[in-house]
KENU-127237 format. One record per residue (C-alpha): residue in three letters; x, y, z. Coordinates in Angstrom, 2 decimals. Last residue first. Layout:
<recs>
<rec 'ALA',<X,Y,Z>>
...
</recs>
This chain:
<recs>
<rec 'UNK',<-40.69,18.75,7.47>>
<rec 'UNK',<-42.58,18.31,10.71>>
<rec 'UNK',<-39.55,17.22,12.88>>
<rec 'UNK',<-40.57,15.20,16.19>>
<rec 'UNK',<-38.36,16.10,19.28>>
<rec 'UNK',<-35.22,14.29,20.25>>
<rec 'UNK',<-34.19,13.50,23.80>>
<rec 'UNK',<-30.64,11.21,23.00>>
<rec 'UNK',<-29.22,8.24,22.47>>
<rec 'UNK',<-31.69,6.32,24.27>>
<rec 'UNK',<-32.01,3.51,21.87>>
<rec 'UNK',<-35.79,3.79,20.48>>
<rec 'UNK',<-35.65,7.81,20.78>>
<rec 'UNK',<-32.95,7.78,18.26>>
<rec 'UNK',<-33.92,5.48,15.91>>
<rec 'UNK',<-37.06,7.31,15.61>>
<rec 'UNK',<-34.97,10.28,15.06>>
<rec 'UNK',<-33.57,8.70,12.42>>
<rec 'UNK',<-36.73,7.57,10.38>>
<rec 'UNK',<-37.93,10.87,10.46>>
<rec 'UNK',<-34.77,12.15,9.34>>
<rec 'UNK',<-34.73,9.79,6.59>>
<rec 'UNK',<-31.92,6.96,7.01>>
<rec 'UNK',<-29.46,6.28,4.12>>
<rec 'UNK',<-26.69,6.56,6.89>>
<rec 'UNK',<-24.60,9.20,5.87>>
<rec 'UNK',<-28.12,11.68,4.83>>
<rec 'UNK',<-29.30,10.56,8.55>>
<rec 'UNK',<-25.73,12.13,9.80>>
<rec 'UNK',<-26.20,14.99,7.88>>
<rec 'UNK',<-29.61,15.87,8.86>>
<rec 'UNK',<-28.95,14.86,12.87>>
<rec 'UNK',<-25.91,17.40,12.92>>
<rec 'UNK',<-24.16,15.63,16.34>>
<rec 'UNK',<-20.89,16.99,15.35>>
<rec 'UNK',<-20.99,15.02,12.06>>
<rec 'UNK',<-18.65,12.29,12.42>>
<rec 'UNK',<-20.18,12.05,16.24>>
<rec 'UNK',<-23.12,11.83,14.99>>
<rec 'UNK',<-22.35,9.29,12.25>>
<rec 'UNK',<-20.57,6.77,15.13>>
<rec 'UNK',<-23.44,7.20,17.69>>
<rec 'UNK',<-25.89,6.56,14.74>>
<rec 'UNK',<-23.63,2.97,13.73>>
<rec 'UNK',<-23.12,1.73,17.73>>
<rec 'UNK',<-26.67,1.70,17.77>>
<rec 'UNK',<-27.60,0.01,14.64>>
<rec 'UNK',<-24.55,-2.47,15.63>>
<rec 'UNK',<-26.56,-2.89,19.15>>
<rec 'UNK',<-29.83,-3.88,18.06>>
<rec 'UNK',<-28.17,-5.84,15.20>>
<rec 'UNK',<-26.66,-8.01,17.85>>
<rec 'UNK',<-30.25,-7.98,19.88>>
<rec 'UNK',<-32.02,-9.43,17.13>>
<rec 'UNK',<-29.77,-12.01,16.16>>
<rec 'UNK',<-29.37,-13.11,19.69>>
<rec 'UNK',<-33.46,-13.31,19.77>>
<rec 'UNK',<-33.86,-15.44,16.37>>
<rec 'UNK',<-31.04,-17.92,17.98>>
<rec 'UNK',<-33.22,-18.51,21.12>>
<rec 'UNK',<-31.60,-17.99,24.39>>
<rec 'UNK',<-30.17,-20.35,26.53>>
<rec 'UNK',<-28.53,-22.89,24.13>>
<rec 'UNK',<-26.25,-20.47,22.92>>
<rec 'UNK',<-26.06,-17.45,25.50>>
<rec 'UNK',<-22.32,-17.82,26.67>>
<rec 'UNK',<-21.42,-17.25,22.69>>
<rec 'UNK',<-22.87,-13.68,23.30>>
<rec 'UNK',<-20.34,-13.16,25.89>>
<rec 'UNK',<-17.55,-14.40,24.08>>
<rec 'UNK',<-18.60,-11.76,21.27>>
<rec 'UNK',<-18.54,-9.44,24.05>>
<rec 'UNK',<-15.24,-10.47,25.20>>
<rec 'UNK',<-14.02,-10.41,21.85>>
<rec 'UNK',<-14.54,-6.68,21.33>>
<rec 'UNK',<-17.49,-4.73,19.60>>
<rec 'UNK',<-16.90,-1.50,21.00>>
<rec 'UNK',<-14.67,-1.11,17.78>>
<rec 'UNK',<-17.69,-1.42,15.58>>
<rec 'UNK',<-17.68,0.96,13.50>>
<rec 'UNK',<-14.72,-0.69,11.80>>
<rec 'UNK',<-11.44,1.03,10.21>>
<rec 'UNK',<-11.90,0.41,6.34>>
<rec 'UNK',<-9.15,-2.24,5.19>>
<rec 'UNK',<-6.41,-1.83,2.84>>
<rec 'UNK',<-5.67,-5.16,0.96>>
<rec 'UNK',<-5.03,-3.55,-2.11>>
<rec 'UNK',<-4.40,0.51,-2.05>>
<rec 'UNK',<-6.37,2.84,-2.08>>
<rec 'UNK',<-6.11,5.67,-4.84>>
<rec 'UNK',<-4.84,8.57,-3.83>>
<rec 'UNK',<-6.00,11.93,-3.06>>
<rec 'UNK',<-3.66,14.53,-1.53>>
<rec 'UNK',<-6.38,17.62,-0.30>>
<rec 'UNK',<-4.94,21.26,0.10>>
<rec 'UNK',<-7.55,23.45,2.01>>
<rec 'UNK',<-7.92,27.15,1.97>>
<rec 'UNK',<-9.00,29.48,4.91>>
<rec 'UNK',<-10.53,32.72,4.41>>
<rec 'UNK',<-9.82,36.37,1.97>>
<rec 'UNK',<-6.10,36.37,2.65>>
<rec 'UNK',<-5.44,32.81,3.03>>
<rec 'UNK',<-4.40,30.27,5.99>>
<rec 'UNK',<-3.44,26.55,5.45>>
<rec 'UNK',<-5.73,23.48,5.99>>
<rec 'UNK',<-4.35,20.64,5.79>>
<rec 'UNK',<-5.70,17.33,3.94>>
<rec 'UNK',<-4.50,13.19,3.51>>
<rec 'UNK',<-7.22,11.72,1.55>>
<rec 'UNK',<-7.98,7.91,0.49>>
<rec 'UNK',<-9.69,6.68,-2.24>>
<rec 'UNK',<-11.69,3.97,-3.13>>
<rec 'UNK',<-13.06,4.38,-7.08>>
<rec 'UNK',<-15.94,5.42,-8.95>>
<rec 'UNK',<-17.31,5.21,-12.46>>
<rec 'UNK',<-20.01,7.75,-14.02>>
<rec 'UNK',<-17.76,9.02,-17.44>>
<rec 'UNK',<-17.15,11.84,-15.10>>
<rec 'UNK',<-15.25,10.75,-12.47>>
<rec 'UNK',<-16.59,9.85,-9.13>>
<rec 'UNK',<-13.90,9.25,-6.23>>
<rec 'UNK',<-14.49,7.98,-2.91>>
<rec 'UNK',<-14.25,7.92,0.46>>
<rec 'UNK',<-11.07,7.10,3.31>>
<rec 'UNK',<-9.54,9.92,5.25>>
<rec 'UNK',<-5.98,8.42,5.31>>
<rec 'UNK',<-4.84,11.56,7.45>>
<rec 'UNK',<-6.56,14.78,8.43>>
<rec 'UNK',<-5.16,18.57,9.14>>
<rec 'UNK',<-5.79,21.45,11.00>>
<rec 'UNK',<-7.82,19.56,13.70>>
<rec 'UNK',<-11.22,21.49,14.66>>
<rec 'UNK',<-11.34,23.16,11.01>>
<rec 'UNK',<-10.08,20.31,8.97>>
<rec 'UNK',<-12.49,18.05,10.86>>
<rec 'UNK',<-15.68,20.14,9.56>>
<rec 'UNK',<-13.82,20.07,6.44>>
<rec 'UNK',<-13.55,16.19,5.86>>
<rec 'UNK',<-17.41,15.70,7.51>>
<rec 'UNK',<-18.62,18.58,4.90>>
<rec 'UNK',<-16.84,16.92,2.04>>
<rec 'UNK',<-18.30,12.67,3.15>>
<rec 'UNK',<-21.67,14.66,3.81>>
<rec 'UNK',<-23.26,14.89,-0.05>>
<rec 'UNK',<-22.80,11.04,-0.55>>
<rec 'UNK',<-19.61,8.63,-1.22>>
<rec 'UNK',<-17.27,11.50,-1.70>>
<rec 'UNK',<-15.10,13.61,-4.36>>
<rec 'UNK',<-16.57,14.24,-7.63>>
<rec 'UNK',<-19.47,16.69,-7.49>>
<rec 'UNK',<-18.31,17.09,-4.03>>
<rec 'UNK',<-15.55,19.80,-4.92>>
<rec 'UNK',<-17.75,22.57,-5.47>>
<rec 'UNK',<-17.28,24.22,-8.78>>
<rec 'UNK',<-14.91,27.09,-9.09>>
<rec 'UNK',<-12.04,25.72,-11.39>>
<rec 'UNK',<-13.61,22.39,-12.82>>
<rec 'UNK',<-13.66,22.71,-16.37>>
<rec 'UNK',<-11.07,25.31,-16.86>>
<rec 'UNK',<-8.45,22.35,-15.37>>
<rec 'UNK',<-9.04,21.14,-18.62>>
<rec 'UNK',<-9.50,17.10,-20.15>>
<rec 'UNK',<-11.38,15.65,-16.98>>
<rec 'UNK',<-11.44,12.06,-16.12>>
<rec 'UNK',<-11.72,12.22,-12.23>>
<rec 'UNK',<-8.67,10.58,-11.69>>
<rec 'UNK',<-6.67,12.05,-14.63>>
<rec 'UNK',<-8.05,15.82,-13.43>>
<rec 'UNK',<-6.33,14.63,-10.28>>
<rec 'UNK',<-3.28,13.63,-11.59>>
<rec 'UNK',<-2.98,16.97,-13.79>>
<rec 'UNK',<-2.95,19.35,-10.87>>
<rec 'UNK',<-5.32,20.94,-9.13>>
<rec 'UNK',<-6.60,24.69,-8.41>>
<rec 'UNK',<-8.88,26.45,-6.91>>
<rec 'UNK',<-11.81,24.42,-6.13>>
<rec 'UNK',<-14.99,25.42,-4.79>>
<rec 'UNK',<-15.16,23.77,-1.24>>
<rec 'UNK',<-16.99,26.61,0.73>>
<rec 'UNK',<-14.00,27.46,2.63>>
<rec 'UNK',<-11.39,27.14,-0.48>>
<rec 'UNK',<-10.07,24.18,-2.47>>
<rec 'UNK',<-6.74,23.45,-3.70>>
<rec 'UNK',<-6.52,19.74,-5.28>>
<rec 'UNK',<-3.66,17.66,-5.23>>
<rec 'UNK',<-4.00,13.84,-7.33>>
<rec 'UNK',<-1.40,11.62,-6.68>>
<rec 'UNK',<1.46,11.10,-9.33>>
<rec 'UNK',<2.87,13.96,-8.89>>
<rec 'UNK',<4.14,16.03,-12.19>>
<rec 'UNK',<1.92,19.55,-10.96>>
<rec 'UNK',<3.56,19.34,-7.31>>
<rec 'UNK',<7.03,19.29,-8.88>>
<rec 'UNK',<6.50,22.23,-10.77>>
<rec 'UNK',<4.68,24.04,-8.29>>
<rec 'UNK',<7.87,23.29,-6.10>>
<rec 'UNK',<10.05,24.18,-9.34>>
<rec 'UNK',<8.47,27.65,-9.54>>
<rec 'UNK',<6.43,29.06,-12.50>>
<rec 'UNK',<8.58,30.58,-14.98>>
<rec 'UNK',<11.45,33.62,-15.43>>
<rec 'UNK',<11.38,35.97,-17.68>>
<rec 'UNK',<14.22,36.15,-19.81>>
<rec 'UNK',<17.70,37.80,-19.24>>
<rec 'UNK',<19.48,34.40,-19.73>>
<rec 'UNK',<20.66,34.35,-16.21>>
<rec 'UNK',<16.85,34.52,-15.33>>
<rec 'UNK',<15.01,37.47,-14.31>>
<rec 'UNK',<13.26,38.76,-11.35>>
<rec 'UNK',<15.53,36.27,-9.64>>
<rec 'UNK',<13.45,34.14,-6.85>>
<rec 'UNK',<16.47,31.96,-5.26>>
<rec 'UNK',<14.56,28.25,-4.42>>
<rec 'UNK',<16.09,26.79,-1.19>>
<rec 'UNK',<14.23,23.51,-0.55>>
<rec 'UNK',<15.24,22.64,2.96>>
<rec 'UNK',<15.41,19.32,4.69>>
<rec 'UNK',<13.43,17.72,7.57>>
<rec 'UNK',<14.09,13.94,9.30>>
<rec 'UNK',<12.25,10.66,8.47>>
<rec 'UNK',<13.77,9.93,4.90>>
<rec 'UNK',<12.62,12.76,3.72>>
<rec 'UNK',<10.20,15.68,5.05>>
<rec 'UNK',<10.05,18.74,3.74>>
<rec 'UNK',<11.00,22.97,4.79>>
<rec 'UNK',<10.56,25.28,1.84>>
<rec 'UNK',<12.86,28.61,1.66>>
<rec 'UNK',<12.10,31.07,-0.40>>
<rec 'UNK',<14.94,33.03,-1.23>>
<rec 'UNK',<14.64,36.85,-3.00>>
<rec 'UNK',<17.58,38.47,-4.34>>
<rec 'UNK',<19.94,41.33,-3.39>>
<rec 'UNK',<22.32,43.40,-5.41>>
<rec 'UNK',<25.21,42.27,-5.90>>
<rec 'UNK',<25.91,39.38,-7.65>>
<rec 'UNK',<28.43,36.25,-7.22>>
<rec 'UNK',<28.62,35.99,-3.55>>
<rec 'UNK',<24.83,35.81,-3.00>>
<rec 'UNK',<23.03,38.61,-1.53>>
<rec 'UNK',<20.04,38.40,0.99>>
<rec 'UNK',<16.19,38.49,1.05>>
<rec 'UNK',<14.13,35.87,2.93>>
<rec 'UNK',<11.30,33.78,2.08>>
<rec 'UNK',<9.14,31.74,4.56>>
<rec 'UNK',<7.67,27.40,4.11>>
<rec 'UNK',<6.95,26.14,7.52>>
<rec 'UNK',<8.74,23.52,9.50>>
<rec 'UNK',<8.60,26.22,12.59>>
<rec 'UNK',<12.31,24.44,13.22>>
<rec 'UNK',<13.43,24.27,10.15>>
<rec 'UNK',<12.35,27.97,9.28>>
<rec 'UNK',<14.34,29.06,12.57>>
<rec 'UNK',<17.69,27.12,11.47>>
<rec 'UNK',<17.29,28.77,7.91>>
<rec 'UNK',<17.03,31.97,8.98>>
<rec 'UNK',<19.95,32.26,11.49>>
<rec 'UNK',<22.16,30.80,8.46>>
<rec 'UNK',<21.03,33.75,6.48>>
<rec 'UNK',<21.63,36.04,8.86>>
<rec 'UNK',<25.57,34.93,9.99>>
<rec 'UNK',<26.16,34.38,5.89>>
<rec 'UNK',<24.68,38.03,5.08>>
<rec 'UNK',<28.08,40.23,5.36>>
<rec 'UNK',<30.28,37.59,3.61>>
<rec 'UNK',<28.13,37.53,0.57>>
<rec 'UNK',<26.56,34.22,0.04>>
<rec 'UNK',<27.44,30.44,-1.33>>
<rec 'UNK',<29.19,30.02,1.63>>
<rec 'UNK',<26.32,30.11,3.60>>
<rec 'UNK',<25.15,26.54,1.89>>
<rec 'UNK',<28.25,25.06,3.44>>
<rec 'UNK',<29.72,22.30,0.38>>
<rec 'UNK',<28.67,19.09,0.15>>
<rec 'UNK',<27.50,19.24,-3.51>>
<rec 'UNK',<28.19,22.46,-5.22>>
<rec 'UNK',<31.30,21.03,-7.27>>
<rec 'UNK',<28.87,18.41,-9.05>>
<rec 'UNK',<26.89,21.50,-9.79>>
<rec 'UNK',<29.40,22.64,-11.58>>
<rec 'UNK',<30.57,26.31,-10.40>>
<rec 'UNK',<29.40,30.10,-11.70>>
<rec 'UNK',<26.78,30.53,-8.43>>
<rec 'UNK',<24.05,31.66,-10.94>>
<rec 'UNK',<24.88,28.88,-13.83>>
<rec 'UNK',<25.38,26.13,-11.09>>
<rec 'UNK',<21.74,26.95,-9.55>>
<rec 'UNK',<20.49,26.96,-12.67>>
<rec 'UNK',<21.74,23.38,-13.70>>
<rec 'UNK',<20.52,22.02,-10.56>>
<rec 'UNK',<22.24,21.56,-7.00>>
<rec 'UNK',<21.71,18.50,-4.36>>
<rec 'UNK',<22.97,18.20,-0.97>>
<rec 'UNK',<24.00,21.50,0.10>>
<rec 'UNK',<25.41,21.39,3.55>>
<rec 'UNK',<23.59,23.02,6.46>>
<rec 'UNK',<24.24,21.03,9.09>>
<rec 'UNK',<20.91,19.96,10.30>>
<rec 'UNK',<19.00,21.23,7.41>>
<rec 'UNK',<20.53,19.63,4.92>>
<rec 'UNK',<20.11,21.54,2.12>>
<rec 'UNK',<18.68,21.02,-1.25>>
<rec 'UNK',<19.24,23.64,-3.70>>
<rec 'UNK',<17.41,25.33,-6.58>>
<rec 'UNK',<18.34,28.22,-9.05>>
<rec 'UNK',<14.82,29.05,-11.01>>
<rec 'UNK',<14.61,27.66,-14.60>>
<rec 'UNK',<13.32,24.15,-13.50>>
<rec 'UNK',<15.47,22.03,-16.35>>
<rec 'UNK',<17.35,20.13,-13.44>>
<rec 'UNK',<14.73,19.23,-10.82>>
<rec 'UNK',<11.99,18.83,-13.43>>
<rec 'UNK',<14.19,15.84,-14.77>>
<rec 'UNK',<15.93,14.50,-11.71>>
<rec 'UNK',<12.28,14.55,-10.12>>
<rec 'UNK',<11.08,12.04,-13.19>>
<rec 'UNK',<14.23,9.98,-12.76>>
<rec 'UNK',<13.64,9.40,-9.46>>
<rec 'UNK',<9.94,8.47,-10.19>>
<rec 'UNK',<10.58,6.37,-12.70>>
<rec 'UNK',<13.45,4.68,-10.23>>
<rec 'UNK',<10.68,4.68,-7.50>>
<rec 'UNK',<8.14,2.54,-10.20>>
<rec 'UNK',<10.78,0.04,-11.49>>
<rec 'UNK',<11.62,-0.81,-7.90>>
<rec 'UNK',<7.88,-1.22,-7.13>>
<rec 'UNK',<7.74,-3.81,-9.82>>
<rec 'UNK',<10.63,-5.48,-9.06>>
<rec 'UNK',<9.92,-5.60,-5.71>>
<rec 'UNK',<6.07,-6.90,-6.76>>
<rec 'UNK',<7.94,-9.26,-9.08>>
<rec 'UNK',<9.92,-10.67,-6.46>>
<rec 'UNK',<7.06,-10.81,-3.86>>
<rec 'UNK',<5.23,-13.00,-6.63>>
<rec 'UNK',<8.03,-15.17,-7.16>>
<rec 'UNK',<8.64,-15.80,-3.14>>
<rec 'UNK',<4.96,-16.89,-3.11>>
<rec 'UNK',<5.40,-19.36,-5.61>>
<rec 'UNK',<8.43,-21.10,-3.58>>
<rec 'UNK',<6.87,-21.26,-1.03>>
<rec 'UNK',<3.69,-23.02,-2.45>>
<rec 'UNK',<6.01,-25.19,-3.87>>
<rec 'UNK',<7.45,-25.82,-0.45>>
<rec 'UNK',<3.82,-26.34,0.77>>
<rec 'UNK',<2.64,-28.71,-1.65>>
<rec 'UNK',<6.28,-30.65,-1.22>>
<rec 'UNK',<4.81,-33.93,0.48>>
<rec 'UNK',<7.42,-36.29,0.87>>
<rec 'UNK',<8.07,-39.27,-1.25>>
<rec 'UNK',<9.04,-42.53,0.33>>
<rec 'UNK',<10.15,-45.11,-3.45>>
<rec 'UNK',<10.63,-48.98,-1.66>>
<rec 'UNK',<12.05,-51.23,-4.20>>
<rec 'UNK',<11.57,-55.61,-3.92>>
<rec 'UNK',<14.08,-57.05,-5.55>>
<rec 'UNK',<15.49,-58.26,-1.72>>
<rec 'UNK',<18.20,-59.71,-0.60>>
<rec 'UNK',<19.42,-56.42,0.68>>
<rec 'UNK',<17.21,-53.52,0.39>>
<rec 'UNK',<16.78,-50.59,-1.67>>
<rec 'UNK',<15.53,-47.04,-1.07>>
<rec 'UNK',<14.69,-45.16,-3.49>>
<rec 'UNK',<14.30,-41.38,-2.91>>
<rec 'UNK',<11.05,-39.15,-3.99>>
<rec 'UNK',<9.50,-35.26,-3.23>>
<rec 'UNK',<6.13,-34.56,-4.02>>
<rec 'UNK',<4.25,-31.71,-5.96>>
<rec 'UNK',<0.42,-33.29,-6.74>>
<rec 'UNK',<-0.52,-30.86,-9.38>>
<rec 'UNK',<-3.69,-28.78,-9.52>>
<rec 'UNK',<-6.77,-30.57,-8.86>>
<rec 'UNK',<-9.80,-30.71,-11.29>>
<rec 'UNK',<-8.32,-34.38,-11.58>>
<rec 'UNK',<-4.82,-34.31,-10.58>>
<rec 'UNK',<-1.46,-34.66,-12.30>>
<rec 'UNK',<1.33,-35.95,-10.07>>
<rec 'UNK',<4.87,-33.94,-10.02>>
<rec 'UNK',<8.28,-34.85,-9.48>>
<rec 'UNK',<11.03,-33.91,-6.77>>
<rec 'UNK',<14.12,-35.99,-6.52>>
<rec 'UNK',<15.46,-36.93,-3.71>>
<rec 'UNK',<19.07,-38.49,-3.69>>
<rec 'UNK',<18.92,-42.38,-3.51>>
<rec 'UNK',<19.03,-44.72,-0.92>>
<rec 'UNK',<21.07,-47.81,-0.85>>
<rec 'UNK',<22.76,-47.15,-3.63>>
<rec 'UNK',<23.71,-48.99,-7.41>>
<rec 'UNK',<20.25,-50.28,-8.35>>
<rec 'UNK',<18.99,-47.64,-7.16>>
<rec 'UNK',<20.15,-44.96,-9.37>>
<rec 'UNK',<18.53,-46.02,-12.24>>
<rec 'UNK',<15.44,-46.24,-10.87>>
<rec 'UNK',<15.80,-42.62,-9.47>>
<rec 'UNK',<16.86,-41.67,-13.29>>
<rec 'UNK',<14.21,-42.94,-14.58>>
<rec 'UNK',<11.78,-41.26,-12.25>>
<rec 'UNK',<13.35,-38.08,-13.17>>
<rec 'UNK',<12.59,-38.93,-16.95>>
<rec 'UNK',<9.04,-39.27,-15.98>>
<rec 'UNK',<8.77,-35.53,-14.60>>
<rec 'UNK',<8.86,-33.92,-17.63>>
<rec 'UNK',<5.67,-35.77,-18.92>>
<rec 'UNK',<3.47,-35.60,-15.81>>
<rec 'UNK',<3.24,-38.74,-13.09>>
<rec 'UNK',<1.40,-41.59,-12.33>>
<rec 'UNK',<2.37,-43.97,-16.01>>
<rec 'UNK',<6.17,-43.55,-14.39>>
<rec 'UNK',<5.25,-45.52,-11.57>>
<rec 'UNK',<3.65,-48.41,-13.98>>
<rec 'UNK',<0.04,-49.09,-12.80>>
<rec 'UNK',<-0.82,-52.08,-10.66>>
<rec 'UNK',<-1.40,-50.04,-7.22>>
<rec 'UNK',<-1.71,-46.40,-8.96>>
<rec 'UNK',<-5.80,-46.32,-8.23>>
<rec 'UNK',<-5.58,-45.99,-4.40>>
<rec 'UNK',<-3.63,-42.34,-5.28>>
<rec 'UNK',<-6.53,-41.14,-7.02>>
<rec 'UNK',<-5.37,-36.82,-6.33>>
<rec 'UNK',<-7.65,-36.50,-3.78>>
<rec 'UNK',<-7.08,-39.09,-1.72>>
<rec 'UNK',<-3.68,-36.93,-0.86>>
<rec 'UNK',<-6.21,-35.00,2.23>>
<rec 'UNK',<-6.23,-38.54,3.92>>
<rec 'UNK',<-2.31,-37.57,4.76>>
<rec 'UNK',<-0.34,-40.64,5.46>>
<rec 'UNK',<0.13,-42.59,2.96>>
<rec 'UNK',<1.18,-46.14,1.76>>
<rec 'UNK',<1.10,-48.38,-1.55>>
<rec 'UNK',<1.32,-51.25,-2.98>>
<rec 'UNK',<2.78,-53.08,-6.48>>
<rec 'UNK',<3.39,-50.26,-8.10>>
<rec 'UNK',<5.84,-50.96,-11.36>>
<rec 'UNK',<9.18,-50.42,-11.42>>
<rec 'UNK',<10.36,-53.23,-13.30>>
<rec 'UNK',<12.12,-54.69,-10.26>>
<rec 'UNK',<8.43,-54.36,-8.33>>
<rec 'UNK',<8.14,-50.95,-5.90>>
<rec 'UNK',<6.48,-50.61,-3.03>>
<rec 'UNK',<5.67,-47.04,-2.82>>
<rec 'UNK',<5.64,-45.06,0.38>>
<rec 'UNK',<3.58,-41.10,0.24>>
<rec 'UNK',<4.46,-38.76,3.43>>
<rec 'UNK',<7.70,-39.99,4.30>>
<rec 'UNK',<8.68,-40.60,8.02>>
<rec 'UNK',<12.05,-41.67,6.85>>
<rec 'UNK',<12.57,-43.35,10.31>>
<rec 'UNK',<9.77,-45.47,9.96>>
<rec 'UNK',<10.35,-46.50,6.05>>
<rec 'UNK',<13.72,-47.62,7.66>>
<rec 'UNK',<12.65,-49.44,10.40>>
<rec 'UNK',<9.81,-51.39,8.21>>
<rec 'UNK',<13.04,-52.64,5.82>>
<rec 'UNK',<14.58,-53.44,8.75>>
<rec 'UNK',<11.73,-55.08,10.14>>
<rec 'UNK',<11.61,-57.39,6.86>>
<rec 'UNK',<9.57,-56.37,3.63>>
<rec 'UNK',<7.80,-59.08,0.93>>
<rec 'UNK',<4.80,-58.39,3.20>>
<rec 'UNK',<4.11,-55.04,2.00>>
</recs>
């Protein structure tokens, strides 16, 4: 670079490029500067003496051309960004201007180092077609409820339960209350019944949003006379609760008999997999998700058999989910797994309540499949970065073999305190959760203190 005066230096200085190129009048490389030692990957010692062009791919040659082109008529060019094949590497992205110099034939090309904005740039395609993606999947969804929503045979409303407007109507609903159900929308859901019942029926609905539990009620609409049957079901959207008012005709408009509810309906089309289950964990019912998930044709084929045979990672995952059901009422992201019947498993994760029945408690379990990137809470959580700081202290002091030994001292520990407390200190089930035998367990257990044990015989 000796054919360059200190302005030519000042400039390449204050361009703080990442890649300079001295450039001959035919363009070829005559030497060359970089900064990053990470670029010697991509042979960039072996361009001095090749044509500029020769270094990059194809489409980016007539881009070069162009920059040539260009300065012979500027000072400094616009930047133009071309790419540099590599060797078992991908491609070099970097961004070019020319820069020419008075008096001189001599061509300086400073490139900047555009890994990162293509990087960038790839990233922000993949979260576009993971929006798109998603998008695609809440407007099949959408269009799914607007489908069982409207041909559900039983009149159905969505109210807001904070003012009591009717949000959404079906086709049934229009039929019974003899009105579009365009017309329906916005309008006071007491107005929809006899002038007598409105003051009860409003009284009803503000006390079922408020216990956020599912009741029915009987009152008469404006359009008939005698009285019909509401149930009223309290959800969650959007962060604040709404009612599902479903009117419970003993026959339809038509005259015929009328079908399974919309809310069972609904349940049955859901993408994640609902199973019923009672105390012992025999199932009782499930919808078509879940018999997808576990690869089962019939629902006759599992009604009545315990629930384990497909759902958990050993014979304690069920009994630790109902044992908590009982203390708690309900469970959240309750991760295990899935066995279907052609032998395959998957991560799941269960969301459960436990809801009151004639003849002993039920359960309702939501199984879905986990998703990506979700991460199993750690055992470990007394395991914080002061005592790993601690145990860093001890290099150089204590032998390596020793702080090995004493680490897994204490994650063996920390792992029986965690399955006894899973299992409300039942040593059998938390030995079965650990691959341990009893024996071996209670070993375990008099070795770290945990607690006074006595020898089993069995």
């Amino acid at each position: 670079m000796k054919e360059l005066d200190a302005e030519a230096v000042s400039t390449i200085v204050t361009a703080g490029a990442d890649i300079a190129l001295v450039l001959s009048p035919d363009g070829d490389i005559l030497d060359i500067a970089y900064r990053d030692s990470e670029l010697k990957a991509w042979g960039l010692e072996t361009w001095v003496g090749k044509r500029w062009q020769d270094t990059v791919t194809v489409e980016s040659r007539e881009k070069l051309r162009d920059l040539l082109s260009d300065s012979a008529n500027v000072q400094i060019t616009r930047s133009r960004q071309v790419n540099h094949p590599g060797s078992g590497n991908r491609d070099l992205p970097v961004s070019y201007r020319v820069a020419s110099f008075a008096g001189s034939d001599t061509r300086l090309a400073l490139g900047a180092d555009a890994r990162s904005m293509a990087d960038m740039q790839q990233r922000l395609v993949r979260a576009q077609f993971e929006m798109e993606r998603d998008y695609r999947r809440v407007r099949d969804i959408e269009a799914r409820y607007r489908i069982i929503f409207h041909l559900a045979y039983e009149p159905l409303l969505v109210v807001d339960s904070q003012n009591f407007k009717v949000m959404d109507a079906n086709e049934a609903a229009a039929r019974l209350f003899a009105r579009p159900a365009k017309k329906l929308t916005g309008t006071p859901v007491t107005a929809a019944f006899a002038r007598t019942d409105q003051q009860t029926v409003s009284e009803a609905l503000s006390a079922i949003a408020a216990r956020g539990r599912e009741d029915v009620i009987t009152a008469r609409i404006a359009t008939l006379d005698e009285p019909l049957s509401i149930r009223v079901t309290p959800f969650r959207e959007f962060g604040r609760t709404n009612l599902l008012v479903c009117f419970l005709a003993d026959r339809d408009l038509e005259g015929g008999v009328s079908s399974v509810s919309a809310m069972l309906s609904l349940a049955e089309s859901l993408p994640d997999g609902l199973v019923v289950i009672d105390g012992d964990g025999r199932v009782l019912e499930a919808n078509m998700a879940f018999l997808d998930m576990i690869r089962v044709v019939g629902f006759d084929r599992i009604e009545g058999k315990s629930v384990d045979a497909w759902i958990g990672g050993s014979a304690v995952d069920l009994q630790v989910l109902i044992a908590n059901l009982r203390e708690h009422g309900s469970v959240r992201r309750f991760s295990t797994m899935v066995r279907d019947d052609l032998g395959g498993t998957e991560t799941v994760e269960i969301s459960a309540t436990r809801v009151a029945g004639h003849d002993g408690p039920r359960y309702g379990l939501s199984v879905r499949a986990a998703q990506r990137g979700d991460t199993v809470p750690s055992p470990l959580g007394a395991m914080n970065a002061q005592s790993a700081g601690q145990l860093t202290e001890l290099v150089g002091r204590v032998p390596l073999k020793d702080l090995v030994r004493d680490t897994a001292d204490i994650i063996e520990k920390l792992c029986i305190e965690a399955a006894l407390k899973l299992t409300d200190n039942n040593r059998a089930s938390a030995a079965d959760m650990l691959g341990l035998s009893r024996q071996s367990l209670y070993i375990k257990l008099r070795r770290y203190g945990i607690s006074d044990v006595e020898d089993d015989s069995d």
